[in-house]
C-alpha positions in Angstrom: 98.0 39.7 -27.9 99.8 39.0 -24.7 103.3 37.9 -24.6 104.9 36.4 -21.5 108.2 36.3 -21.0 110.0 34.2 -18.6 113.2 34.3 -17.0 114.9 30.8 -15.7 116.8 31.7 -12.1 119.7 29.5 -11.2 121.1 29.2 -7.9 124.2 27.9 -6.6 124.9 26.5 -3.4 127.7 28.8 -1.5 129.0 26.3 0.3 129.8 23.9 -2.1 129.4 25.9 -4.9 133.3 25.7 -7.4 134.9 25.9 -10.5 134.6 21.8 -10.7 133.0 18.6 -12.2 132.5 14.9 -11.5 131.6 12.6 -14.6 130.8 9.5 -13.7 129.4 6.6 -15.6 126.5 4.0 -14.0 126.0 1.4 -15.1 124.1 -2.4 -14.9 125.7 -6.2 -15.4 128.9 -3.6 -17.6 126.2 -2.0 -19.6 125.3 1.7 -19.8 122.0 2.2 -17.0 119.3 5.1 -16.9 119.6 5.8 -12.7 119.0 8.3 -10.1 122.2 9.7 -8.7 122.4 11.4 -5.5 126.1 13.0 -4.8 126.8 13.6 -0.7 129.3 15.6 0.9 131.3 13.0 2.5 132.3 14.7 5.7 128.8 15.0 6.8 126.7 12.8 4.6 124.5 15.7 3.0 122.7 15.2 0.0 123.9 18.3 -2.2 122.5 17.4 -5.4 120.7 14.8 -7.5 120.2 13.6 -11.5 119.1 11.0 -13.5 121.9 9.4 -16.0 121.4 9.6 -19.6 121.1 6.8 -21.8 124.6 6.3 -22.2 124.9 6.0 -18.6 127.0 9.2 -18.1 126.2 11.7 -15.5 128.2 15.1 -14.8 127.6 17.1 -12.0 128.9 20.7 -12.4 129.9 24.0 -10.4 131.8 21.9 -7.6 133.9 22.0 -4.9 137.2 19.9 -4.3 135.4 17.0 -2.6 135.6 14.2 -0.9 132.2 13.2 -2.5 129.8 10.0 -2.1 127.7 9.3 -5.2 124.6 6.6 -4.4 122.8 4.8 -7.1 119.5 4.3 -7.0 117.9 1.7 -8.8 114.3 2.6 -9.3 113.3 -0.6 -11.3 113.8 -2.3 -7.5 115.8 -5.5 -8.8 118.9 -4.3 -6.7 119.9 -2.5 -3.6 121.9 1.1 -3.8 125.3 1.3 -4.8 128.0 3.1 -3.7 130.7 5.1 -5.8 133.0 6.3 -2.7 135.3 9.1 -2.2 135.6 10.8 -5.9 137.1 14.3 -5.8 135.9 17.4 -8.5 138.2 18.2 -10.8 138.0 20.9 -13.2 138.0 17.8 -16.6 135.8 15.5 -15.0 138.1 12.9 -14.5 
């Protein structure tokens, strides 16, 4: 019997790597939406990572550093253009 065994590697970013978090909520017409969120380093515009919001709408991006940060919106269903959250700094709650 053969037993594999597999070992998940996680990798951090250097540069923008931290000890900090962004929670953010998306949502559609004031009610919770399931979207793609891309979150930029402002200064230069480079996408650093990416997520889909859960169900409730919330999405937390971990393991940051002190911003400024763009999050974009994507709405994959096509009825409306990106959004824009602007200039939301990590912080070690979330908030």
């Amino acid at each position: 019997m053969a037993v594999s065994v597999s070992t998940r590697v996680l990798s951090r970013d250097l540069y923008f790597s931290g000890t900090l978090r962004i929670v953010e909520q998306v949502t559609r017409l004031n009610s919770p939406a399931v979207r793609r969120v891309r979150l930029c380093w402002q200064h230069t515009g480079r996408l650093v990572r990416e997520g889909w919001s859960a169900s409730d709408g919330s999405i937390v991006f971990e393991h940051l550093a002190a911003g400024p940060w763009i999050l974009y919106v994507l709405d994959h269903t096509g009825e409306f253009e990106a959004e824009m959250i602007a200039d939301r700094m990590a912080s070690v709650d979330g908030t």
